[in-house]
C-alpha positions in Angstrom: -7.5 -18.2 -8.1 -7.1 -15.3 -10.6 -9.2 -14.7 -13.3 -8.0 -13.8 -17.0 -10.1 -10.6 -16.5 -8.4 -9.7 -13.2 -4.7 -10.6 -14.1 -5.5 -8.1 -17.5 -6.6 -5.4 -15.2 -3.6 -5.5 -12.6 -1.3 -5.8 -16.2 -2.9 -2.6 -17.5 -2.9 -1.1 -13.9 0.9 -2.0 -13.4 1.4 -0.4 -16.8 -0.5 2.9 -16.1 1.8 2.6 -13.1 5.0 3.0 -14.3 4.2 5.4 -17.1 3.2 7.8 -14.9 6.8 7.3 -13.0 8.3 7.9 -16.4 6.1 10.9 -16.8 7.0 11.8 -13.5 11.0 11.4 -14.4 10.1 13.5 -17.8 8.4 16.1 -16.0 11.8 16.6 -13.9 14.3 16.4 -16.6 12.2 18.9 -18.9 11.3 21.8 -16.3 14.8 20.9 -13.9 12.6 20.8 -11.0 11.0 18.2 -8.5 8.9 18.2 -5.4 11.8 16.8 -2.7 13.2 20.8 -2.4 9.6 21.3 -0.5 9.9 17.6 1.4 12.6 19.2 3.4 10.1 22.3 4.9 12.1 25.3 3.6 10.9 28.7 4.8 8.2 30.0 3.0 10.6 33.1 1.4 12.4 30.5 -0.2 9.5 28.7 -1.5 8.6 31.7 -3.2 12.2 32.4 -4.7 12.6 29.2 -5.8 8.7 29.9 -7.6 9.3 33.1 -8.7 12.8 32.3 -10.2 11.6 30.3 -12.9 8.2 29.8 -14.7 8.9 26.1 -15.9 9.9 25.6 -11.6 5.8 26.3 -10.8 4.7 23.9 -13.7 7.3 21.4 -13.7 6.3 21.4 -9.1 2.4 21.5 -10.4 3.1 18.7 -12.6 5.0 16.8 -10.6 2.9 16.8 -7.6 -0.1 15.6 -9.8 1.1 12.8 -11.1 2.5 11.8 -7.5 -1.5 11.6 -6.3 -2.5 9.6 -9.9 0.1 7.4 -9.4 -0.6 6.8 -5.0 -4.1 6.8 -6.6 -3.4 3.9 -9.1 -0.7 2.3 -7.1 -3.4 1.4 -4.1 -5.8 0.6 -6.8 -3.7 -2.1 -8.0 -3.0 -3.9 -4.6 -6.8 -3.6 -3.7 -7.5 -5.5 -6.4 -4.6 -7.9 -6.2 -6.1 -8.9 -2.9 -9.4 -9.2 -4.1 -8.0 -11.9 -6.6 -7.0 -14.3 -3.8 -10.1 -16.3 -3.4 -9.4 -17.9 -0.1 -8.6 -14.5 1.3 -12.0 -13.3 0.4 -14.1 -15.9 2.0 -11.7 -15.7 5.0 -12.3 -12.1 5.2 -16.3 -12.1 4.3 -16.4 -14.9 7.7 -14.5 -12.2 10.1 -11.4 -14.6 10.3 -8.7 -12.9 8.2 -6.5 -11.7 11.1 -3.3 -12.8 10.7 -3.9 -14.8 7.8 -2.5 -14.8 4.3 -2.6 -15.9 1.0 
């Protein structure tokens, strides 16, 4: 079912993964700041205070919304290619009957 050349890219996939969640967590603890203040849809003054307080606030927000998209980026990556490992899936979905049907 799964090649040694696929199960070495969804290894090096699942690394690049979760190193850029550590960054992520290293990016928080060095600048104290994360995205979830602007998840809750503050006013905008309060976006810009919590900006203009501190300069490590816009990098450590710039960083951490960065490595967010790599890692949604290399996170989809990795299941899109973990489903294109199952061969019976892929015949099943190159014939039109892969509704409702796993692996």
């Amino acid at each position: 079912m799964y090649d040694a050349r696929l199960n070495r890219t969804l290894a090096i996939l699942a690394y690049l993964a979760s190193a850029i969640v550590f960054c992520m967590v290293a990016g928080v603890l060095a600048t104290g700041f994360s995205q979830e203040f602007f998840q809750l849809a503050p006013s905008p003054a309060a976006v810009a205070a919590q900006l203009s307080d501190q300069p490590a606030h816009s990098l450590g927000l710039r960083l951490n919304l960065g490595l967010d998209n790599l890692f949604i980026t290399v996170y989809c990556a990795f299941f899109a290619f973990w489903r294109c490992g199952c061969a019976s899936c892929s015949v099943r979905w190159r014939s039109g009957s892969h509704w409702g049907q796993c692996c």
